[in-house]
py3Dmol code that shows the C-alpha trace and the ligand (Angstrom):
import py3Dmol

protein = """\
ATOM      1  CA  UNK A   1     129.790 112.052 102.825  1.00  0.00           C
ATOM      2  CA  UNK A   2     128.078 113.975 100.001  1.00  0.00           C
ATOM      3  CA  UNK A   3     126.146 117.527 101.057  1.00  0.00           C
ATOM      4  CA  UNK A   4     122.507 117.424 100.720  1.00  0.00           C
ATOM      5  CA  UNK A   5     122.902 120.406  98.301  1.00  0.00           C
ATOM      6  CA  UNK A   6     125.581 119.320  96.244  1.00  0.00           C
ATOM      7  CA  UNK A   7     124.626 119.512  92.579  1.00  0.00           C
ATOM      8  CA  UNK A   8     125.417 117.489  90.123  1.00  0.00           C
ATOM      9  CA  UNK A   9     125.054 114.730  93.384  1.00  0.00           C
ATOM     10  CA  UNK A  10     127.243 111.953  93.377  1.00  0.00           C
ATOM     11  CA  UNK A  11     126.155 108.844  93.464  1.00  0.00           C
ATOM     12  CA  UNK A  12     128.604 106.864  94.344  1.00  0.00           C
ATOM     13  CA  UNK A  13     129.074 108.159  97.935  1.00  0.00           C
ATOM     14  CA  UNK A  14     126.534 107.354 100.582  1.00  0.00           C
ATOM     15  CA  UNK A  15     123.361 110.414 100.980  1.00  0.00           C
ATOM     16  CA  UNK A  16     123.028 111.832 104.503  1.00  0.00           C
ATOM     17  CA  UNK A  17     120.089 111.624 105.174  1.00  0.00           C
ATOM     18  CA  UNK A  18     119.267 115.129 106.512  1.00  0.00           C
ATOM     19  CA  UNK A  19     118.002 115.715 110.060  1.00  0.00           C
ATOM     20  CA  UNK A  20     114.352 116.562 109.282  1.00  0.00           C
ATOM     21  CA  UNK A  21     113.361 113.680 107.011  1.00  0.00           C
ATOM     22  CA  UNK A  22     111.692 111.095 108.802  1.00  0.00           C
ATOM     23  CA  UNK A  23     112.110 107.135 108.346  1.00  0.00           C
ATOM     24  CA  UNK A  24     111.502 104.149 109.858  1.00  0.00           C
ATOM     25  CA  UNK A  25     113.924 103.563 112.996  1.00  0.00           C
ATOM     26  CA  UNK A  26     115.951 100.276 112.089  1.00  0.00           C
ATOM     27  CA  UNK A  27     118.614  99.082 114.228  1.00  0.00           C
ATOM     28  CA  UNK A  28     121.225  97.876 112.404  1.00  0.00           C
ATOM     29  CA  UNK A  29     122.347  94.521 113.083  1.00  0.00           C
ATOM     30  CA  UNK A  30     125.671  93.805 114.930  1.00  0.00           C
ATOM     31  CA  UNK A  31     128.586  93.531 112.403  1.00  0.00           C
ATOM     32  CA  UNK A  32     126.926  95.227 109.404  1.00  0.00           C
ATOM     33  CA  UNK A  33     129.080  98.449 108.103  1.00  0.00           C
ATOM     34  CA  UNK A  34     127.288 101.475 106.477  1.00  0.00           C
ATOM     35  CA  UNK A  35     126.066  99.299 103.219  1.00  0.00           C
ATOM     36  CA  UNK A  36     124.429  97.457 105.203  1.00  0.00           C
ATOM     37  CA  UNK A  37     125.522  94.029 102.924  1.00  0.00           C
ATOM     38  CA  UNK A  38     125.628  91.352 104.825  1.00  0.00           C
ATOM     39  CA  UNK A  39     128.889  89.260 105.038  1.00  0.00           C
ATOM     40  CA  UNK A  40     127.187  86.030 103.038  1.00  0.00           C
ATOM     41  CA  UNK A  41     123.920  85.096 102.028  1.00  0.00           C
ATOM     42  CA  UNK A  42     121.759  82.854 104.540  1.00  0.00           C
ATOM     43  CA  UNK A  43     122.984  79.479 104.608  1.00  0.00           C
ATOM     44  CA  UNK A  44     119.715  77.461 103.668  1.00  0.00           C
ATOM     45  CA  UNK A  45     119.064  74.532 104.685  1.00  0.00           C
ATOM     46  CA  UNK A  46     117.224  71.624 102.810  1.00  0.00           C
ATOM     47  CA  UNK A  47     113.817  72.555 104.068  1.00  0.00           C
ATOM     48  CA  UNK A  48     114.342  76.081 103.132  1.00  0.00           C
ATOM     49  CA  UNK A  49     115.038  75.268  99.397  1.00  0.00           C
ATOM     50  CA  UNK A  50     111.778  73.062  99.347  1.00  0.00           C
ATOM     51  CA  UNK A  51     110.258  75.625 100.628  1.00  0.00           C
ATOM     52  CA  UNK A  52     111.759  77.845  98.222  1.00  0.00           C
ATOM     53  CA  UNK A  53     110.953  75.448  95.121  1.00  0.00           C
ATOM     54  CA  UNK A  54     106.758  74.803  96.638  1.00  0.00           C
ATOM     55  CA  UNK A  55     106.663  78.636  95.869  1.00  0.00           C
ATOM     56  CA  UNK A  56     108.170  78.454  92.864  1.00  0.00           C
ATOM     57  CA  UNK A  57     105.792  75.920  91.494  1.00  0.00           C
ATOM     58  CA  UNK A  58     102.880  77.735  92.943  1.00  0.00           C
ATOM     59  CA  UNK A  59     103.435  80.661  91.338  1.00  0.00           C
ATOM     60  CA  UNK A  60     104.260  79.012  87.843  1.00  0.00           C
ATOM     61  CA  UNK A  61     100.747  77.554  87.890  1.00  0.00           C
ATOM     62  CA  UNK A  62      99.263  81.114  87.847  1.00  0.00           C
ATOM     63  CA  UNK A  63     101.677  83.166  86.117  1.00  0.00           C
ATOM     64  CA  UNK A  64     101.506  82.169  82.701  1.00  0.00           C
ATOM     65  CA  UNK A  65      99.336  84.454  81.257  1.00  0.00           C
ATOM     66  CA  UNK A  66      99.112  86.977  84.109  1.00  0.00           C
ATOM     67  CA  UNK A  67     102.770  87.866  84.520  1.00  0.00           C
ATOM     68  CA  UNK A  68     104.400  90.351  81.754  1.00  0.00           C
ATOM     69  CA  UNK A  69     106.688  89.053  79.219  1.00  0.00           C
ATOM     70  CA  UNK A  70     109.207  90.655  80.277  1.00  0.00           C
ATOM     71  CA  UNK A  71     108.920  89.344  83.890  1.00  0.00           C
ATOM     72  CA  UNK A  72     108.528  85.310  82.132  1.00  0.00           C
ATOM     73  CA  UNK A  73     111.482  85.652  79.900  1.00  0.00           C
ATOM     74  CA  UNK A  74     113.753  87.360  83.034  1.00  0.00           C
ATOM     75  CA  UNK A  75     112.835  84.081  84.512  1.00  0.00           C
ATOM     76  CA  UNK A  76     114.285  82.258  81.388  1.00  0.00           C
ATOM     77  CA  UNK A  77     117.393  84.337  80.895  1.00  0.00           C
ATOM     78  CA  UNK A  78     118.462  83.467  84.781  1.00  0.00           C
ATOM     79  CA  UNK A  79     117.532  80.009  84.882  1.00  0.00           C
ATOM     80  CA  UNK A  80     115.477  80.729  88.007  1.00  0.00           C
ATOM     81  CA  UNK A  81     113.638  77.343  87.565  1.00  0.00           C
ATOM     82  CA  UNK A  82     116.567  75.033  88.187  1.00  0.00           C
ATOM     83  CA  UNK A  83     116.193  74.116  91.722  1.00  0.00           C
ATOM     84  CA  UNK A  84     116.565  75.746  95.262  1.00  0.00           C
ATOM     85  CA  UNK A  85     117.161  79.604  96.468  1.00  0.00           C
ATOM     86  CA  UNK A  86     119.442  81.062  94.009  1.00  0.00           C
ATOM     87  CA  UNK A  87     122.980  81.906  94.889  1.00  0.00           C
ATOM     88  CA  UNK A  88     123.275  85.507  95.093  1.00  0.00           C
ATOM     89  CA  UNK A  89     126.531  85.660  93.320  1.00  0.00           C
ATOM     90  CA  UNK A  90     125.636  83.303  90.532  1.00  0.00           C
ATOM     91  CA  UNK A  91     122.979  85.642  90.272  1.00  0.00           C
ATOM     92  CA  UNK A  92     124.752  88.729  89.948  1.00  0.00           C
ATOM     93  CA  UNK A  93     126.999  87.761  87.248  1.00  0.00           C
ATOM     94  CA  UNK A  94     124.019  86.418  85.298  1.00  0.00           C
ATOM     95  CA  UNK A  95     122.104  90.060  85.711  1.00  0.00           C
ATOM     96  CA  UNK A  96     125.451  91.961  85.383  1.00  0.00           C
ATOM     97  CA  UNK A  97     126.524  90.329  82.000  1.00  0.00           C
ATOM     98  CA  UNK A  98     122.564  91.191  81.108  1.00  0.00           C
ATOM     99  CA  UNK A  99     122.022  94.830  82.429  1.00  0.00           C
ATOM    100  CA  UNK A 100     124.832  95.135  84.810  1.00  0.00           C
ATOM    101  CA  UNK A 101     122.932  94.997  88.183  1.00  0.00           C
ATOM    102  CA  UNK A 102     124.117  92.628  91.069  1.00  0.00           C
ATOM    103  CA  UNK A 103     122.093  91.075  93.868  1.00  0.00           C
ATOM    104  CA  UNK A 104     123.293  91.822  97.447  1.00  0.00           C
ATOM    105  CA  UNK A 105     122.763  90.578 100.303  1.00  0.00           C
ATOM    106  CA  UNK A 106     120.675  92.575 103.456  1.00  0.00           C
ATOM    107  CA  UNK A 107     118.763  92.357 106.382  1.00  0.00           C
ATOM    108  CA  UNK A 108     115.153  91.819 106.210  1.00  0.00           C
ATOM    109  CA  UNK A 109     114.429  96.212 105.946  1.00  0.00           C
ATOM    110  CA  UNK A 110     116.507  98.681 105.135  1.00  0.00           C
ATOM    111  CA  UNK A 111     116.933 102.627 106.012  1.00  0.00           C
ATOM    112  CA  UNK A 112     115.442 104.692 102.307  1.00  0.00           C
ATOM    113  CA  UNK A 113     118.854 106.733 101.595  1.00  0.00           C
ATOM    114  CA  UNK A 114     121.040 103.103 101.723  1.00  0.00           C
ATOM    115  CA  UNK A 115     118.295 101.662  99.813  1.00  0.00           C
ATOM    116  CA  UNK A 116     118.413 104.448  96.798  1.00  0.00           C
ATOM    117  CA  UNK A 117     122.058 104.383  97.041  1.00  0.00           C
ATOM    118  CA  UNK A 118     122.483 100.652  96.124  1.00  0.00           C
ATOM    119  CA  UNK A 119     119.510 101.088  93.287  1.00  0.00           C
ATOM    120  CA  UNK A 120     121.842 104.232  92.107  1.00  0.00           C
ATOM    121  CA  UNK A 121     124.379 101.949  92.047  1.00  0.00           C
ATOM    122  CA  UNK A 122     122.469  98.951  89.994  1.00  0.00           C
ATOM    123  CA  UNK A 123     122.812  97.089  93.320  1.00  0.00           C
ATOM    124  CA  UNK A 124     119.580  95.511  94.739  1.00  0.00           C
ATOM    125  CA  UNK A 125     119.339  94.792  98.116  1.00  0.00           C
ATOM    126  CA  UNK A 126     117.299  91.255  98.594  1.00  0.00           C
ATOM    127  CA  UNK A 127     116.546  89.782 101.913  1.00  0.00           C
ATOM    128  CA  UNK A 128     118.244  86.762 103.321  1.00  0.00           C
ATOM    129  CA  UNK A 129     115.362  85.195 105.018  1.00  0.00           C
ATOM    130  CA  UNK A 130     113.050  82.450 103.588  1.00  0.00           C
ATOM    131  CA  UNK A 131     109.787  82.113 104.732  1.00  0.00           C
ATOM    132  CA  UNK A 132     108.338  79.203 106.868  1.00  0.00           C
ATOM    133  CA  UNK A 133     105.495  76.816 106.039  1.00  0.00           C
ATOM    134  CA  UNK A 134     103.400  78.784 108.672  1.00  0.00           C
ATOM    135  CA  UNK A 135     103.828  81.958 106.414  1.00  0.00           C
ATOM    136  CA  UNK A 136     103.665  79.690 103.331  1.00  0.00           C
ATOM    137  CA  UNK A 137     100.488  81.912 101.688  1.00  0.00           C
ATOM    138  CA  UNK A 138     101.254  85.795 103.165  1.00  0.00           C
ATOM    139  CA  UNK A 139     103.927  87.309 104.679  1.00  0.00           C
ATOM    140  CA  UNK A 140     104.067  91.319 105.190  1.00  0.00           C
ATOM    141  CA  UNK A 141     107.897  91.230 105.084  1.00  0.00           C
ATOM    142  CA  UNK A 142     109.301  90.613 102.052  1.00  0.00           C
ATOM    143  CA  UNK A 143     112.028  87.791 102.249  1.00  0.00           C
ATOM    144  CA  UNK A 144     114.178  86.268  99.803  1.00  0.00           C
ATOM    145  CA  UNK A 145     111.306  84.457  97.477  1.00  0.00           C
ATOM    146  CA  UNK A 146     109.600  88.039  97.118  1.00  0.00           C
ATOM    147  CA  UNK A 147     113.100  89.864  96.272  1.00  0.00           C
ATOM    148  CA  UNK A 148     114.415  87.305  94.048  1.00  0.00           C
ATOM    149  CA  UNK A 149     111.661  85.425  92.241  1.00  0.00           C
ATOM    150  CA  UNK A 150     109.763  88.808  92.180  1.00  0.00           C
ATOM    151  CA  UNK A 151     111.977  91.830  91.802  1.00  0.00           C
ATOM    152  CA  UNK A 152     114.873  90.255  89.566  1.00  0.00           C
ATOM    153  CA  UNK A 153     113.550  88.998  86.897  1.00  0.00           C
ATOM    154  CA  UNK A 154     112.345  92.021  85.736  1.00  0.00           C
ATOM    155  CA  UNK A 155     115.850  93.937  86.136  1.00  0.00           C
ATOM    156  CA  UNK A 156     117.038  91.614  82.979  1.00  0.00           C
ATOM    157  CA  UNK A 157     114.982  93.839  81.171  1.00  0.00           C
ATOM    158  CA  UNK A 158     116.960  97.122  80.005  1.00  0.00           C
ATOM    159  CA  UNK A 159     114.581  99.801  79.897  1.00  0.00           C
ATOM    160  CA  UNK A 160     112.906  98.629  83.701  1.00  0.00           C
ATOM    161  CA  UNK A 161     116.613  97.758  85.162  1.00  0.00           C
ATOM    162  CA  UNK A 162     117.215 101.887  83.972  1.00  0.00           C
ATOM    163  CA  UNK A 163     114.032 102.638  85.261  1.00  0.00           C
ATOM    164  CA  UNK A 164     115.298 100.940  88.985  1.00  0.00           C
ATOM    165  CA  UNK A 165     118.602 103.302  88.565  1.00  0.00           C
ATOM    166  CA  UNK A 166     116.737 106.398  87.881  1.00  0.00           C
ATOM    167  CA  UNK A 167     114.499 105.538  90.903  1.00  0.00           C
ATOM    168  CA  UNK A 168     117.358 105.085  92.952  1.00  0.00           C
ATOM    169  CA  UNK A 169     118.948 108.236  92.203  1.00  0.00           C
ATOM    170  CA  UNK A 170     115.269 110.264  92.605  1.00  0.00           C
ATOM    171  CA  UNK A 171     115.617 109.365  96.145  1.00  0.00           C
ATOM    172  CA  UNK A 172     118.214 112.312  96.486  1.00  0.00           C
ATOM    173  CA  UNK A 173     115.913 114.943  95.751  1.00  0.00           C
ATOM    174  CA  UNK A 174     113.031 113.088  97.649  1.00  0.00           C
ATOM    175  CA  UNK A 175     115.175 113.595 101.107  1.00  0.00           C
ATOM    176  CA  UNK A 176     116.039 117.429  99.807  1.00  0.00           C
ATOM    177  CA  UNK A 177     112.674 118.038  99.281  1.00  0.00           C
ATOM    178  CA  UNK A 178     111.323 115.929 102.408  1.00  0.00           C
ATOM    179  CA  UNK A 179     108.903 113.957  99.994  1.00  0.00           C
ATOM    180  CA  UNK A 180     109.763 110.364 100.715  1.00  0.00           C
ATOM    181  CA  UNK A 181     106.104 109.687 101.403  1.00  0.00           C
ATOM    182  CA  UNK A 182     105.656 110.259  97.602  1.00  0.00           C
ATOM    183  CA  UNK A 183     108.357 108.876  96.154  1.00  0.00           C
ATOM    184  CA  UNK A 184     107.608 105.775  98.009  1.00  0.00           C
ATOM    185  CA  UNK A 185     103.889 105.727  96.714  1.00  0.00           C
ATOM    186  CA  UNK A 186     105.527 105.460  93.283  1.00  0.00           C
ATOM    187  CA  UNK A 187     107.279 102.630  93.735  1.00  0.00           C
ATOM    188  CA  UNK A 188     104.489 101.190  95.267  1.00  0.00           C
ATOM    189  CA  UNK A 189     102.700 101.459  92.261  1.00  0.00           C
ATOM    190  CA  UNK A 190     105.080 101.012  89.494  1.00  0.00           C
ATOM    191  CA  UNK A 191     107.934  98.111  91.047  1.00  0.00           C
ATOM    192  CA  UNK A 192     105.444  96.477  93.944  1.00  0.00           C
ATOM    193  CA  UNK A 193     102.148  96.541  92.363  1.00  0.00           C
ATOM    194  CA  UNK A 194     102.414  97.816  88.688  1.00  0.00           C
ATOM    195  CA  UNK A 195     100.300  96.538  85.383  1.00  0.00           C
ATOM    196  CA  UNK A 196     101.350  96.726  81.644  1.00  0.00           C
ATOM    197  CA  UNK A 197      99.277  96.560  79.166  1.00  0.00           C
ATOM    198  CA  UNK A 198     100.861  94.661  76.631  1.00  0.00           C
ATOM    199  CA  UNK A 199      98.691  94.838  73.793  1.00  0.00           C
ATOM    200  CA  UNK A 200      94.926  96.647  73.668  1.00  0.00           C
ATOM    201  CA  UNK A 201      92.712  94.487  75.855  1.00  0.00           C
ATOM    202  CA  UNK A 202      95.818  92.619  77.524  1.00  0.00           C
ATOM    203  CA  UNK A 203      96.493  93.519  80.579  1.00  0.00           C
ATOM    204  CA  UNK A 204      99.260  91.462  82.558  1.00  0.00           C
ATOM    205  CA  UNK A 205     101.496  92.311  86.115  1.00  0.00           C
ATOM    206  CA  UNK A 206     104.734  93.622  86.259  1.00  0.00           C
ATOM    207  CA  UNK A 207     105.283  94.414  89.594  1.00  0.00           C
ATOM    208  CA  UNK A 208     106.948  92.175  92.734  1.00  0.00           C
ATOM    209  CA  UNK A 209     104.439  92.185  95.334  1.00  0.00           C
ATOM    210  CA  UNK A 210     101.995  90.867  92.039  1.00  0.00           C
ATOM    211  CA  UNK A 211     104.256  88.220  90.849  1.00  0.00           C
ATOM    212  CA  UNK A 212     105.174  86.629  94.451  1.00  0.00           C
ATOM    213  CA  UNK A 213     101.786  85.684  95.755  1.00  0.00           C
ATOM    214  CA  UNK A 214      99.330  83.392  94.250  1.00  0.00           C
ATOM    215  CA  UNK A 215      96.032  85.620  95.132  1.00  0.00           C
ATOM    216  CA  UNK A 216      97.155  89.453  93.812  1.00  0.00           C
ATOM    217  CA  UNK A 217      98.070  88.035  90.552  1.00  0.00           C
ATOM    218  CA  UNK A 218      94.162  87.034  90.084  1.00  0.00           C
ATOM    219  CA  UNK A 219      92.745  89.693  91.762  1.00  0.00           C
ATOM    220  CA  UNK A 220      94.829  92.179  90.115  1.00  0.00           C
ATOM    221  CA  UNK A 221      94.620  91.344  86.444  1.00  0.00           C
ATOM    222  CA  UNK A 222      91.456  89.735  86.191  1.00  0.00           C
ATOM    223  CA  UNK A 223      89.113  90.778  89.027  1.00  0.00           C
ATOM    224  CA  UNK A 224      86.000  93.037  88.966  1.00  0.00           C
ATOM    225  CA  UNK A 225      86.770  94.381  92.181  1.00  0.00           C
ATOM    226  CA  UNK A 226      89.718  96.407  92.177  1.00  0.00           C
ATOM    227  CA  UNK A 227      90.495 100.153  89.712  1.00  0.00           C
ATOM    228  CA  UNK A 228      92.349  99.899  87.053  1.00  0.00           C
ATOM    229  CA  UNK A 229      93.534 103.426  85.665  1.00  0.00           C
ATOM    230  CA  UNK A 230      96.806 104.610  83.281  1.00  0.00           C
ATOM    231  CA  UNK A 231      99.247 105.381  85.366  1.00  0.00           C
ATOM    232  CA  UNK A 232      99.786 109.223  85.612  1.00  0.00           C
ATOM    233  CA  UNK A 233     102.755 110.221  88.005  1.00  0.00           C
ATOM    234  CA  UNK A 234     101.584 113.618  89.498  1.00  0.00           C
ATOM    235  CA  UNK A 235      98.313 111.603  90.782  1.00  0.00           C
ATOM    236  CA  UNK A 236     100.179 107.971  91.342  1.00  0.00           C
ATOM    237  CA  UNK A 237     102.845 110.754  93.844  1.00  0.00           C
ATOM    238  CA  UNK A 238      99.233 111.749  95.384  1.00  0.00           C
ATOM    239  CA  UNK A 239      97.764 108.301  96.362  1.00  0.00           C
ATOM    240  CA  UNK A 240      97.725 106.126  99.569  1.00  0.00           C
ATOM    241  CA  UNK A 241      97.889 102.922  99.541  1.00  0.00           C
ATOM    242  CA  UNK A 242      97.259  99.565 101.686  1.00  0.00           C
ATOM    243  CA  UNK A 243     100.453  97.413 103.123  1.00  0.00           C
ATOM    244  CA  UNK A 244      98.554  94.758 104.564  1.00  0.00           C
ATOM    245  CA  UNK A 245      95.525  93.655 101.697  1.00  0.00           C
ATOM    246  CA  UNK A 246      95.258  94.006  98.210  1.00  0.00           C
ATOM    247  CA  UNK A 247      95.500  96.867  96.573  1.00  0.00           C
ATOM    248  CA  UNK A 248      92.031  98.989  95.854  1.00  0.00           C
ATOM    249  CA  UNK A 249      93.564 100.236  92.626  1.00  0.00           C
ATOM    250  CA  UNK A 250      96.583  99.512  90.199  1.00  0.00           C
ATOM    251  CA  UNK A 251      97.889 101.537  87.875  1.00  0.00           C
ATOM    252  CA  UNK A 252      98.374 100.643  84.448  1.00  0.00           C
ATOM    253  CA  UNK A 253     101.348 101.709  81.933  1.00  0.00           C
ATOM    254  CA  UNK A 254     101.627 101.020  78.075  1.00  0.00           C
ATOM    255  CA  UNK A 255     104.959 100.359  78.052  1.00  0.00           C
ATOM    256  CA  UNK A 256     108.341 100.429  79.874  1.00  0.00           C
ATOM    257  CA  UNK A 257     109.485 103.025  77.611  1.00  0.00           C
ATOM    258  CA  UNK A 258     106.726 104.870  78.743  1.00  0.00           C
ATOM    259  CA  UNK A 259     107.127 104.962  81.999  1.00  0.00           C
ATOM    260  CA  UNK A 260     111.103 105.542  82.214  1.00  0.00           C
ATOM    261  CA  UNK A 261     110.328 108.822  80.322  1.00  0.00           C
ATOM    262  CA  UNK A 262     106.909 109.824  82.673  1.00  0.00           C
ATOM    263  CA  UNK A 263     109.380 109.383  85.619  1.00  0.00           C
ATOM    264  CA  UNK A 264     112.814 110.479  84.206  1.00  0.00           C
ATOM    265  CA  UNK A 265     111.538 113.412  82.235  1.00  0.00           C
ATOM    266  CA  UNK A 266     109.275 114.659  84.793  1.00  0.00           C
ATOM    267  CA  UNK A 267     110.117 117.952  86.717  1.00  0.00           C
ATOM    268  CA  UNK A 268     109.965 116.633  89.875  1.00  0.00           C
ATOM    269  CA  UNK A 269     111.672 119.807  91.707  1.00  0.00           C
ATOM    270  CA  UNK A 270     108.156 121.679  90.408  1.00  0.00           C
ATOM    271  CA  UNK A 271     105.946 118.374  91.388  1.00  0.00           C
ATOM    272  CA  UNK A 272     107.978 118.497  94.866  1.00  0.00           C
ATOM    273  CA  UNK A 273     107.425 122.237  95.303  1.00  0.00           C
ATOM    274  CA  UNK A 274     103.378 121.648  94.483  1.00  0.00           C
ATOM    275  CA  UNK A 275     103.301 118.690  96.517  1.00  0.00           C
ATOM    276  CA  UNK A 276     101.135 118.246 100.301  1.00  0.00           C
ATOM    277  CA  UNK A 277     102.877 116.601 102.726  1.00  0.00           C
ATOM    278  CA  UNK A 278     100.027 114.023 103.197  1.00  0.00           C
ATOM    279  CA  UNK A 279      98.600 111.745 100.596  1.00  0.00           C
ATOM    280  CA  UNK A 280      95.433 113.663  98.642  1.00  0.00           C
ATOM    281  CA  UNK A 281      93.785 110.378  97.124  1.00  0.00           C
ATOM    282  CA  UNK A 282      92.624 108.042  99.201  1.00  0.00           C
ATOM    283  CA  UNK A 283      93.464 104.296  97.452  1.00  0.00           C
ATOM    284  CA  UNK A 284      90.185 103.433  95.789  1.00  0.00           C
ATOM    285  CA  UNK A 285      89.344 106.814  94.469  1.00  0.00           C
ATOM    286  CA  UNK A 286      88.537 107.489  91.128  1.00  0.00           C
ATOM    287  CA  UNK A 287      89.016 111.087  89.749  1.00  0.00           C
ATOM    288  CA  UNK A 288      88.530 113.249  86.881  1.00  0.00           C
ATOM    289  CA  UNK A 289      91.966 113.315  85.311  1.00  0.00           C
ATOM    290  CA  UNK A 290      92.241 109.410  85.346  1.00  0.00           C
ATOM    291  CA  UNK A 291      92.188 107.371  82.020  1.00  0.00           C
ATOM    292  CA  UNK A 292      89.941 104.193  83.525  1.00  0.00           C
ATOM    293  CA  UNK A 293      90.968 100.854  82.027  1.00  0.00           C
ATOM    294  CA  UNK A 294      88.437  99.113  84.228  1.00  0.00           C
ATOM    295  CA  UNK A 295      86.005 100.505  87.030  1.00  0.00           C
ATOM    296  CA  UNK A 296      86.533  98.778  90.526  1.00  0.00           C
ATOM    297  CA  UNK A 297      83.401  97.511  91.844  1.00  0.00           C
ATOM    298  CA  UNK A 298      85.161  97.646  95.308  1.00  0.00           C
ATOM    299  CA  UNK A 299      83.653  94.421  96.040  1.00  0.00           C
ATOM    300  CA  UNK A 300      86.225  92.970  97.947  1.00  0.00           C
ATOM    301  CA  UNK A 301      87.025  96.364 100.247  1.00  0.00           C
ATOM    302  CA  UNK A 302      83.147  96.608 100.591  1.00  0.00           C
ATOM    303  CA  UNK A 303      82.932  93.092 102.120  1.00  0.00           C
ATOM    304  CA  UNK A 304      86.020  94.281 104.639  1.00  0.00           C
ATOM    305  CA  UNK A 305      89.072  92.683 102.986  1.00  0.00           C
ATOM    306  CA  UNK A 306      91.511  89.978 104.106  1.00  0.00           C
ATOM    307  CA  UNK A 307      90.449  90.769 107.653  1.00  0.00           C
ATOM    308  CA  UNK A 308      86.697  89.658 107.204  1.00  0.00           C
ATOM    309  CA  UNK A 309      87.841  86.409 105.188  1.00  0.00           C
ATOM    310  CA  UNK A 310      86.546  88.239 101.929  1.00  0.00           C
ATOM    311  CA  UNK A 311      87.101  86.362  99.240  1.00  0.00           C
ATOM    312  CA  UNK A 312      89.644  87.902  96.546  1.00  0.00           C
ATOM    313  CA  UNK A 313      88.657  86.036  93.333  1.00  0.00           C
TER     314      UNK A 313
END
"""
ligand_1 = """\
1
FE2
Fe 109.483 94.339 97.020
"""
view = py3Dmol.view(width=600, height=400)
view.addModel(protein, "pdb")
view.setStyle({"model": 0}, {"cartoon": {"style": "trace"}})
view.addModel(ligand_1, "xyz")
view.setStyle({"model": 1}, {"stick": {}})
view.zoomTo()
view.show()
């Protein structure tokens, strides 16, 4: 096992993950070794891969348009639209003759230092599990439609699949520094929920948790409710955000280029060092440093959200 304080770290071995730092307690499932990769992918049954291909035609009714090009020609370059829940492997050799990332295999969530290690690695974990017809329009969890149809497309892309490695290996200072909380807030921002805009005025979604739902891709490119504000890292590292509802504010960046350098460039022993424990923004604020795209009205968090029925667009 690699030392917490081991410089240059090595990513190939398996973090610690030191005493102090807190994360979600997940019990690991009977059978699974320290990877936690599970032995095959889900064996899917008819109804699953109509359920699988309903989705898929859902979201291909909305996307076009709303979904960055980079995202709708990953979808091209892996075939995604021919039928059924991808095979994982067929996958992988796809993506690794592309960018050389694989798709593995894991249990619905994950512990953060395994999850950095496989992104170190170009590995990404996707879950096994399909959703039902009951959890057709939202499910929290993300199962094998979000991690597939929305995460790997976008990892055929060379500059955002680098991006995804660099992330990965962040996570190592993260746990030295105790600052999970923030590191997690930027991938919330930039891989879940992130915007590009792809030309002046055109403003399209990049990020998973965007791309797998029919609502957020509406709401978040085109709606007057929610922020829209260049994405600055120091402030994006500062900022809550919602699980459950759509987010109050996105963040916008001008290009992938862009935002490999923000992150990979940045100094982020100094930003660590500066850093509060706790979040400082809450997720609809606007403040001075921001570059606004578009001013949320806040609408749809005014009217109380998915709770109250509120509707999105
Ligand atoms: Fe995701």
């Amino acid at each position: 096992m690699a030392q917490m304080n081991d410089t240059p770290d090595d990513y190939s071995v398996l973090p610690d993950l030191p005493q102090d730092v807190f994360t979600a307690p997940l019990q690991k499932p009977e059978g699974l070794g320290d990877d936690w990769i599970e032995a095959a992918q889900a064996d899917y049954g008819a109804g699953d891969h109509a359920i699988w291909d309903d989705l898929f035609a859902r979201q291909m009714e909305i996307l076009p348009g709303r979904a960055a090009s980079a995202f709708m020609a990953g979808l091209d370059k892996l075939d995604l639209s021919r039928g059924g829940v991808p095979e994982f492997a067929r996958l992988s050799e796809e993506l690794g003759a592309l960018t050389g990332w694989s798709v593995v295999p894991v249990p619905m969530l994950i512990p953060d230092h395994v999850f950095f290690w496989h992104l170190a690695n170009r590995r990404f974990p996707a879950g096994n599990f399909i959703r039902t017809r009951e959890t057709f329009d939202y499910i929290q969890e993300p199962d094998v439609f979000h991690d597939v149809f929305g995460h790997v497309p976008m990892l055929t892309d060379p500059t955002f699949a680098d991006y995804m490695q660099e992330y990965g290996r962040a996570g190592w200072k993260a746990m030295r520094y105790n600052r999970l909380k923030a590191l997690g807030a930027l991938y919330w921002y930039t891989v879940e929920f992130g915007l590009i805009e792809e030309s002046p005025g055109d403003i399209r979604a990049y990020g998973a948790g965007i791309l797998s739902g029919p609502t957020e891709a509406q709401f978040a490119v085109e709606a007057q409710s929610p922020n829209r504000i260049m994405l600055n890292v120091d402030r994006v590292m500062r900022t809550d955000y919602v699980i459950s509802d759509l987010q109050p504010t996105y963040f916008v960046i001008e290009s992938f280029e862009n935002l490999f350098r923000q992150t990979v460039e940045r100094d982020f022993d100094r930003l660590y060092r500066n850093l509060a424990p706790a979040f400082k923004y809450a997720n609809s604020a606007v403040i001075d440093v921001d570059y606004v795209v578009h001013r949320g009205t806040q609408e749809y968090l005014l009217r109380g959200g998915r709770g109250s029925g509120a509707s999105a667009v």
